[in-house]
C-alpha positions as CSV (number, residue, x, y, z in Angstrom):
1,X,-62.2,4.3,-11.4
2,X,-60.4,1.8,-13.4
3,X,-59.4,3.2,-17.1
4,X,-57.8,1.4,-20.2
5,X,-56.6,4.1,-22.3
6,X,-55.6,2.7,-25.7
7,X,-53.5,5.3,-28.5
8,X,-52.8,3.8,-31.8
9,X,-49.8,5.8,-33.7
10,X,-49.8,6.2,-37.3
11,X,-47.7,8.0,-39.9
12,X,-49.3,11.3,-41.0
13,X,-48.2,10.9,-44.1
14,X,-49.7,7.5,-45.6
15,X,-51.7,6.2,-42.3
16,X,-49.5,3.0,-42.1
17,X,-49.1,1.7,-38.0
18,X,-45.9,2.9,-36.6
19,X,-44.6,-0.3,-34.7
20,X,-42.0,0.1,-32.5
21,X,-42.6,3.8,-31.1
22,X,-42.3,4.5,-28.0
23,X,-45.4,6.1,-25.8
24,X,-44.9,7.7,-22.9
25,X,-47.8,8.5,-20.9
26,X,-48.8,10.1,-17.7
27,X,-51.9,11.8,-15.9
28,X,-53.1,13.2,-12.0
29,X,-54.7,11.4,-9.6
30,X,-57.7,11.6,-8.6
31,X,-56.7,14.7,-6.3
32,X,-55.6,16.1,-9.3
33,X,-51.9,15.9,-8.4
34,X,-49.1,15.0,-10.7
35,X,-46.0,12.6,-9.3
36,X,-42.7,13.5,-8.9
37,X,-43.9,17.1,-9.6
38,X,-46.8,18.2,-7.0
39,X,-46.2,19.0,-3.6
40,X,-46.5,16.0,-1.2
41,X,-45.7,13.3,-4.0
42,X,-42.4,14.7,-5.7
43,X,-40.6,11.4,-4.2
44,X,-43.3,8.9,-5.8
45,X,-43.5,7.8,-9.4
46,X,-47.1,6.8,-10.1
47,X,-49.9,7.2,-13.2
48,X,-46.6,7.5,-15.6
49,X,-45.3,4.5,-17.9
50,X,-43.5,4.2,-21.5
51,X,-44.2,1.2,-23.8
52,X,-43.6,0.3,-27.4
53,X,-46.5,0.1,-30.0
54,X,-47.3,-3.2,-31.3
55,X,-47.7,-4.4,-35.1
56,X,-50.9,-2.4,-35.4
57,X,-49.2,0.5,-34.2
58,X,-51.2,0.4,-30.7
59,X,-50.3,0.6,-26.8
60,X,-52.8,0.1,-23.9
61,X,-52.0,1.5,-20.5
62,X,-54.4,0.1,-17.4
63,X,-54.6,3.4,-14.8
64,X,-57.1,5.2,-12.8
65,X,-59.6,8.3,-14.6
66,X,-57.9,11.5,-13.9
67,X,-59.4,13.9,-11.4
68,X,-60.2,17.3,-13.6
69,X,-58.1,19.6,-11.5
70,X,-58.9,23.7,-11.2
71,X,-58.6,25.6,-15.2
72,X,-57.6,22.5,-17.1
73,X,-60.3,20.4,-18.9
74,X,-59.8,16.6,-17.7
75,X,-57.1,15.3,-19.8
76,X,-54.0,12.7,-20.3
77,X,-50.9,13.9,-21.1
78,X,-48.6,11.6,-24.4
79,X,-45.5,11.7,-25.9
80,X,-44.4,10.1,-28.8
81,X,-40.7,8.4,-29.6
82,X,-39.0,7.2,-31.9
83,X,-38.5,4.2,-30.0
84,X,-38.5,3.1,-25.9
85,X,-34.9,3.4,-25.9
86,X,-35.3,7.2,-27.0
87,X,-38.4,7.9,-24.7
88,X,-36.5,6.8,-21.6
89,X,-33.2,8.5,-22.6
90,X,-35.4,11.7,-23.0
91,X,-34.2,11.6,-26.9
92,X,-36.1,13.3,-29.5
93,X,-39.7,14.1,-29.4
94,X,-42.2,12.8,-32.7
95,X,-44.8,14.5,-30.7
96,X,-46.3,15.8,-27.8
97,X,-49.8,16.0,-27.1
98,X,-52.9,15.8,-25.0
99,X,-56.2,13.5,-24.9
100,X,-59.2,15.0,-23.8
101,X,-61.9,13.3,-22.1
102,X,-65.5,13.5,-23.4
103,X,-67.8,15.2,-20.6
104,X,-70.9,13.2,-20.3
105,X,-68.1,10.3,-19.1
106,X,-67.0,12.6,-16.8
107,X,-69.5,13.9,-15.4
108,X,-70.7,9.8,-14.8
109,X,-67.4,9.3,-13.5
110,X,-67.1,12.4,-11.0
111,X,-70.1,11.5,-9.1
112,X,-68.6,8.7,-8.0
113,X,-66.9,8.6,-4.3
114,X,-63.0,10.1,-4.9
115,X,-64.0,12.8,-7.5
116,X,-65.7,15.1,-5.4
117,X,-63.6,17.5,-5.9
118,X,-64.1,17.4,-9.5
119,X,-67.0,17.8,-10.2
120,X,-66.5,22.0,-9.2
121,X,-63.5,21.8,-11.3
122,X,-65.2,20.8,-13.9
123,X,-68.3,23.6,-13.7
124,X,-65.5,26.0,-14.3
125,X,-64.0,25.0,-17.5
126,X,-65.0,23.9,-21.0
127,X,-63.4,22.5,-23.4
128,X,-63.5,25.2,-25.8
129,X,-62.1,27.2,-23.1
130,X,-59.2,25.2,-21.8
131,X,-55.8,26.4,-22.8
132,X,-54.8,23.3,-25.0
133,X,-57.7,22.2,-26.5
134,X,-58.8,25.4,-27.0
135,X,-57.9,26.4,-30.8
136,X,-60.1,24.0,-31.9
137,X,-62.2,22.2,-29.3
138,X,-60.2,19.4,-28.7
139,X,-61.3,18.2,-32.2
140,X,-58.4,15.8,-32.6
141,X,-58.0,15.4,-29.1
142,X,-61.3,13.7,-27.9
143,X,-61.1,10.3,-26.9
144,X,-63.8,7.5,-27.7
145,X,-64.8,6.2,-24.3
146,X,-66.9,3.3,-23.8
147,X,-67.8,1.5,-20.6
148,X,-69.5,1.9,-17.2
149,X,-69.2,3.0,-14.2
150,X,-69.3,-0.3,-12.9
151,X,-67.0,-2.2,-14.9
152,X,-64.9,0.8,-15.9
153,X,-64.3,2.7,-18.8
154,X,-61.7,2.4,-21.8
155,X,-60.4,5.5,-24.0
156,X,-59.0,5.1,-27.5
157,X,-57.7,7.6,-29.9
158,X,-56.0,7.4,-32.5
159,X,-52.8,9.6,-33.4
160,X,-51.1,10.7,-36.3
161,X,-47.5,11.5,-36.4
């Protein structure tokens, strides 16, 4: 299932686009697996990328919806950088954080062929339960998703830093 997942970065502090930072992003598959780090695709690099924001402080990433794997809520993984040249270079972190996925999109998602797998996965967890989003809910965290299964869906969330 196709997925546009768009983050716009702002300062915390007076809400003004941080151009320049880098994003890096990365998610499972739609077996729930993660490159380079679960058995069977530690040698491939895939559903993973870094790019800069723009002058409004925004990146867009085309990828696939992520499987929702056993205990964890579906979700997309994001770190924030200074710049690209610190996100590749592993430099310093501005933040680290999750996106949660809203679960009526799921659900629509999951019943499509690929996802079988995740729709049990997902009758076992909540999002109140889930180990990150937890605390609060995923309050923050929630991304707006718009779309169809047909066409394909697009997530946006803003973040602020």
């Amino acid at each position: 299932m196709p997925l546009e997942i768009v983050l716009t970065v702002r300062d915390a502090a007076t809400g003004a686009a941080l151009v320049g930072a880098g994003v890096y992003l990365w998610h499972c598959d739609r077996e729930g697996r993660y490159s380079l780090y679960s058995e069977g695709v530690e040698d491939e690099n895939y559903l993973r990328g870094v790019q800069p924001t723009d002058d409004t402080g925004t990146v867009r990433f085309t990828s696939i919806y992520p499987a929702c794997y056993s205990g964890r809520w579906p979700h997309i993984h994001f770190e924030v950088y200074e710049d690209v040249a610190n996100a590749v270079a592993t430099g310093p972190i501005v933040k680290t954080s999750q996106i949660a996925l809203p679960d009526e999109i799921n659900a629509k998602v999951y019943a499509t062929a690929g996802y079988e797998a995740s729709i049990r996965n997902a009758s076992q967890v909540t999002l109140t339960g889930d180990n990150v989003f937890g605390d609060d809910g995923g309050v923050l965290q929630v991304a707006t998703v718009t779309g169809s299964v047909d066409d394909g869906y697009a997530a946006a969330l803003s973040i602020a830093v």
